[in-house]
C-alpha positions, 0 to 999 in steps of 0.5 A: 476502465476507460481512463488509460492515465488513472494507473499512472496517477495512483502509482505517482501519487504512491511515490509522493506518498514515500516522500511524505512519509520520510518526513513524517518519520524524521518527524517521529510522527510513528502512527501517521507512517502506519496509516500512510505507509498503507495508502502508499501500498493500496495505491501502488497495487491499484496501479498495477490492478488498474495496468493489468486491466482489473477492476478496482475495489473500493477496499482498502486491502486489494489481495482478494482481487489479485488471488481473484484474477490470477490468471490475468497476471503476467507469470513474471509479475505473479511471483510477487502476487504472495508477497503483495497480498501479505503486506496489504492485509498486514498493513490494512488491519492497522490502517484504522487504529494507527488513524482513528485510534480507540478508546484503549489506544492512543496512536501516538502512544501505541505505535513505536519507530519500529512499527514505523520502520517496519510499515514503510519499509513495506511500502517501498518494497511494494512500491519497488517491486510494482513499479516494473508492471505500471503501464 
């Protein structure tokens, strides 16, 4: 962990990211806001790992490593450690389908303006909510 910039960038990258996926849902592209809302979250809770001075998975879903490293999060910002974890497994779990699809499920087809609805408006209360803690 020796490049102070990287939690700043992960967290920029996430704002650019809600950006892109407001076009992507005026676009009624519903499985790419999915797949994209959840690179929004991955990211912005990496900045905050990377802000606290924790090590970085190469995973997708973070909330492990936050429960693992409890004690090295400020009590403010450990209120939202429940809430962070809840939405990276929920997101994580639809990341590949909403992506890749399967042999049953066509992206475009499966995932409806709700799910989009509801996946980006997990990404901005995550970001909303992390944004506080990016050194």
């Amino acid at each position: 962990m020796t490049n102070p910039n990287l939690a700043r960038d992960y967290f920029r990258r996430a704002e650019a990211r809600l950006k892109a996926v407001a076009l992507l849902l005026d676009e009624g592209s519903f499985a790419d806001v999915v797949s994209e809302s959840q690179e929004v979250v991955e990211l912005a809770l990496k900045a905050v790992l990377r802000s606290f001075g924790i090590a970085v998975p190469f995973q997708h879903d973070v909330s492990g490593v936050l429960l693992a490293n409890a004690e090295r999060i400020p009590a403010d910002a450990a209120a939202a450690v429940p809430r962070w974890c809840e939405v990276s497994k929920h997101l994580r779990r639809d990341r590949e389908l909403a992506f890749y699809g399967s042999e049953d499920v066509t992206p475009s087809e499966f995932y409806s303006r709700t799910d989009a609805d509801v996946a980006l408006a997990m990404a901005r209360e995550i970001a909303a909510s992390a944004r506080p803690w990016i050194a």
